[in-house]
Rosetta silent file (secondary structure, phi, psi, omega in degrees, C-alpha in Angstrom):
SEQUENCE: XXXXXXXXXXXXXXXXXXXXXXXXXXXXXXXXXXXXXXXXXXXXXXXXXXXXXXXXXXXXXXXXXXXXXXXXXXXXXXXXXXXXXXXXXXXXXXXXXXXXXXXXXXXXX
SCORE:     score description
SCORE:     0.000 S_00000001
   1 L     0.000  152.298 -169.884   12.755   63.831   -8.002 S_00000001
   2 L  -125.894  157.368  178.247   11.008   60.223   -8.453 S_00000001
   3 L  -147.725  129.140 -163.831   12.290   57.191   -6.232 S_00000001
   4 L  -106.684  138.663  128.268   11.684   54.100   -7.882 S_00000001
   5 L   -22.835 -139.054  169.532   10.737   50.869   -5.624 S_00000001
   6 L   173.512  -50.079  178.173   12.680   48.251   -5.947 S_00000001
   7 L   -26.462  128.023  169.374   10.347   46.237   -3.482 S_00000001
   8 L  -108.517  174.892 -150.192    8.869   43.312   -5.211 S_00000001
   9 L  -126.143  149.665 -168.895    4.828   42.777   -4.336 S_00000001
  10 L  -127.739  112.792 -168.034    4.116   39.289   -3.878 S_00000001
  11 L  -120.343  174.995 -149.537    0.527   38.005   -4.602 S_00000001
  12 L   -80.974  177.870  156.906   -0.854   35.098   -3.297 S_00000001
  13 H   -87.256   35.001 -156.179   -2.121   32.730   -6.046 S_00000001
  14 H  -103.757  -60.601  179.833   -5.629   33.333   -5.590 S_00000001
  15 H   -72.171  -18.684  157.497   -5.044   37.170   -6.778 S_00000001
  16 H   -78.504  -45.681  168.086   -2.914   35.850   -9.727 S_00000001
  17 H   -44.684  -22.907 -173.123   -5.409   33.901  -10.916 S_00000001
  18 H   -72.795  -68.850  175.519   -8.079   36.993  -10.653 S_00000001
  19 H   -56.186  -30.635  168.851   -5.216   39.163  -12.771 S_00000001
  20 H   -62.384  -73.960  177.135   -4.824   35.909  -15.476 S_00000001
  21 H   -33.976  -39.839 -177.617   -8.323   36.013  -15.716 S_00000001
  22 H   -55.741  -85.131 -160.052   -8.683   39.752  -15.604 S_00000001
  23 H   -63.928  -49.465  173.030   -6.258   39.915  -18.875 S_00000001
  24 H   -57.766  -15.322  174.826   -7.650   36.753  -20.549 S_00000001
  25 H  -103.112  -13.549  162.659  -11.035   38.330  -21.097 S_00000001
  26 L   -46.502 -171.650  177.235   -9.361   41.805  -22.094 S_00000001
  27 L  -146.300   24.876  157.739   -8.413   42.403  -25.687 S_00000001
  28 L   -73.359  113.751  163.046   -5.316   43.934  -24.595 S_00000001
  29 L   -35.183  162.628  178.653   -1.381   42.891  -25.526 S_00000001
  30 L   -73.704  -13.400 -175.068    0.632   41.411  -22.537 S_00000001
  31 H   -92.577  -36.430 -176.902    2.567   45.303  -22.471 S_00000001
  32 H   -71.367  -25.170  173.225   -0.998   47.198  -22.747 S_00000001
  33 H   -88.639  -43.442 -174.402   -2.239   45.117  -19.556 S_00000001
  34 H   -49.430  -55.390 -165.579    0.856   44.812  -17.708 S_00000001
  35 H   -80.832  -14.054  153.659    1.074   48.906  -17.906 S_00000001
  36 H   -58.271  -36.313  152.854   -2.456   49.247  -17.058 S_00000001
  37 H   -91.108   -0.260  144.043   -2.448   46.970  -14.162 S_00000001
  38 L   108.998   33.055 -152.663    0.619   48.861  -13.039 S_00000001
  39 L  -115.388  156.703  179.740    2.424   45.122  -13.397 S_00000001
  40 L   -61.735  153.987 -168.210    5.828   44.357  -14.670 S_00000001
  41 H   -73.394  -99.189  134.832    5.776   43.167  -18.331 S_00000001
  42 H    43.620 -117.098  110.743    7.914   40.396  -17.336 S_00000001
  43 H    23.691  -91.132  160.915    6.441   39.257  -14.426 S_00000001
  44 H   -26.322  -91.433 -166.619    2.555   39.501  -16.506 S_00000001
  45 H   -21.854  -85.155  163.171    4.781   37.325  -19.396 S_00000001
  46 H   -10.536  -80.157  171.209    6.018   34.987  -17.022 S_00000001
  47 H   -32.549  -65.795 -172.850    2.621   33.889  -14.787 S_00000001
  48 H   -34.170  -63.806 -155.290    1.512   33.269  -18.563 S_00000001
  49 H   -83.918   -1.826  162.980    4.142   30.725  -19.373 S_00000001
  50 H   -93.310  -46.776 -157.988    3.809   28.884  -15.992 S_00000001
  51 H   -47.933  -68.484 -157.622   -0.141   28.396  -16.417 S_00000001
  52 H   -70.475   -5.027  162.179    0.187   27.230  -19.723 S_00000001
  53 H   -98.527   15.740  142.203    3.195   24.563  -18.744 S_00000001
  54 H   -55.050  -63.100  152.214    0.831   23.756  -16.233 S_00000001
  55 L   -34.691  -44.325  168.146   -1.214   22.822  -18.504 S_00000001
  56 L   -70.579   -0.219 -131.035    1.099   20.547  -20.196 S_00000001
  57 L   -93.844   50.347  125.011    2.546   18.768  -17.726 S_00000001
  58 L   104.349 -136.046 -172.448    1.152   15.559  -19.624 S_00000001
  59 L   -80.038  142.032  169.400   -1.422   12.659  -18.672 S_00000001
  60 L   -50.531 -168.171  179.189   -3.144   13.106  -15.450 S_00000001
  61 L  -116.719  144.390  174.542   -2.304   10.981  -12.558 S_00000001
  62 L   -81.882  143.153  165.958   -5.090    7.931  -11.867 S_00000001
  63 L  -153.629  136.315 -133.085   -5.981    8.081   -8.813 S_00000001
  64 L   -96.259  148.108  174.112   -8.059    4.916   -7.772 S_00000001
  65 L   -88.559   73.539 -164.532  -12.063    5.331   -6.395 S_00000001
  66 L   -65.591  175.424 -155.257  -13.502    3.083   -4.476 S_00000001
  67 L   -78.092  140.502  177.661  -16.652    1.253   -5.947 S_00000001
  68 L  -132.645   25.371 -170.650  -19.383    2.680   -4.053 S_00000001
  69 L  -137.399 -171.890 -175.661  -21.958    1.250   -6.317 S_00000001
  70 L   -38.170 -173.733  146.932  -22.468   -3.009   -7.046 S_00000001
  71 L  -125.567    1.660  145.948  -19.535   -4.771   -7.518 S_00000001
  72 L   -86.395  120.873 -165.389  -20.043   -6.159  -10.837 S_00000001
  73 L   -81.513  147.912 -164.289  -19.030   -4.081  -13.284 S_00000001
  74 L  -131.405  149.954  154.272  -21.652   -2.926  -15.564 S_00000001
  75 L   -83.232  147.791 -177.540  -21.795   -0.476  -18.443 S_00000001
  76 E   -42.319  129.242  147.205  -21.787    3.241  -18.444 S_00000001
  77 E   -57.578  -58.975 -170.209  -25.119    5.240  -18.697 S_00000001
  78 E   -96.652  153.511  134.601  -22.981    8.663  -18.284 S_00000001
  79 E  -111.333  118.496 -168.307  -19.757    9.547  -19.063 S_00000001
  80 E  -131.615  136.186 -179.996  -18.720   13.218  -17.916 S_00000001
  81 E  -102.251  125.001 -160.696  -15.142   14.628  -19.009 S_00000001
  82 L  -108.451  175.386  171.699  -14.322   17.184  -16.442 S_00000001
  83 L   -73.459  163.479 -174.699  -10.813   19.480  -17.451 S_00000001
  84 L    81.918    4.539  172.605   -7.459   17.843  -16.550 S_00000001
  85 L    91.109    7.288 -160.870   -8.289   14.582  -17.792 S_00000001
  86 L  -118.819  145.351 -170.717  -10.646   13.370  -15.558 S_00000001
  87 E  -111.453  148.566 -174.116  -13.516   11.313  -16.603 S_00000001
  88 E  -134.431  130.200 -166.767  -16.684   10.102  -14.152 S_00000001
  89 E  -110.241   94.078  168.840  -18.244    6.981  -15.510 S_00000001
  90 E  -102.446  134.306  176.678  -22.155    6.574  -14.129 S_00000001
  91 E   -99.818  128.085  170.299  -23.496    3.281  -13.979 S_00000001
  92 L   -10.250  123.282  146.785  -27.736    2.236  -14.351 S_00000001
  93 L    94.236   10.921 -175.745  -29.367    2.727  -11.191 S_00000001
  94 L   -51.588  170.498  160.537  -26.512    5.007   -9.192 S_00000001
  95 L   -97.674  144.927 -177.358  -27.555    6.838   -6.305 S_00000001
  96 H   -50.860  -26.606 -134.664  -27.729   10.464   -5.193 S_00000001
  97 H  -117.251  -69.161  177.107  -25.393    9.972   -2.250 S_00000001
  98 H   -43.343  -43.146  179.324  -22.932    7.815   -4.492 S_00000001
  99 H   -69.928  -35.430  176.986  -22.677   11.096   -7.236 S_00000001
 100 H   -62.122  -46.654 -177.838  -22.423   13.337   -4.359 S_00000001
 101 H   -77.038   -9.050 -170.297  -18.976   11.045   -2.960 S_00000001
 102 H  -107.077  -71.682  165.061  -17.685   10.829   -6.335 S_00000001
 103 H    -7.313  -85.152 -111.655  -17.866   15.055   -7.076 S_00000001
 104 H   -75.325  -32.056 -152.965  -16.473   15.548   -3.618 S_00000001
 105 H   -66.163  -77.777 -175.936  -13.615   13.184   -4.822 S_00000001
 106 H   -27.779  -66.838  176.539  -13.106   14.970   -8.149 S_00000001
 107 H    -9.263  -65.456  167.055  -13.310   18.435   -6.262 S_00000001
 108 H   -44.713  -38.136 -157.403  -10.629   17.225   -4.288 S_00000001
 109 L   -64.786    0.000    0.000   -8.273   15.676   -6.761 S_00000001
């Protein structure tokens, strides 16, 4: 006789993200991974369709910087487009210590 679980397994999102990853570099269907990682189809299906309406959720939110550099605005040397919308704008002559506070920002965000 088999006795089915019921129990559902609850992983943190650190370990869904491992398993999204996990499956995005297979070359497996969502039923051929699901029954390989022992995972509900479902479930597997699911995770998918929140990430990607993660993804969507539309323009990022601004969220303001303060100037750590002059305070006349000058034009950009750099422009770097990170994912999520967010763009970092380097001006002539920046500083190590100013790129370092603006990362930490982004990081954050």
């Amino acid at each position: 006789m088999r006795i089915i679980s019921s129990a559902r397994k609850h992983r943190s999102p650190t370990e869904k993200a491992r398993i999204l990853a996990a499956y995005d570099a297979s070359e497996l269907s969502q039923a051929g991974f699901a029954a390989r990682r022992g995972l509900v189809l479902s479930t597997l299906a699911r995770w998918l369709r929140e990430r990607r309406e993660g993804q969507e959720d539309g323009p990022p939110e601004f969220v303001e910087v303060p100037r750590l550099a002059s305070p006349a605005p000058r034009a950009a040397s750099y422009r770097i487009h990170f994912p999520r919308g967010v763009v970092l704008e380097l001006e002539p002559g920046f500083q190590a210590g100013e790129l370092r506070a603006l990362a930490k920002l982004i990081r954050d965000l």
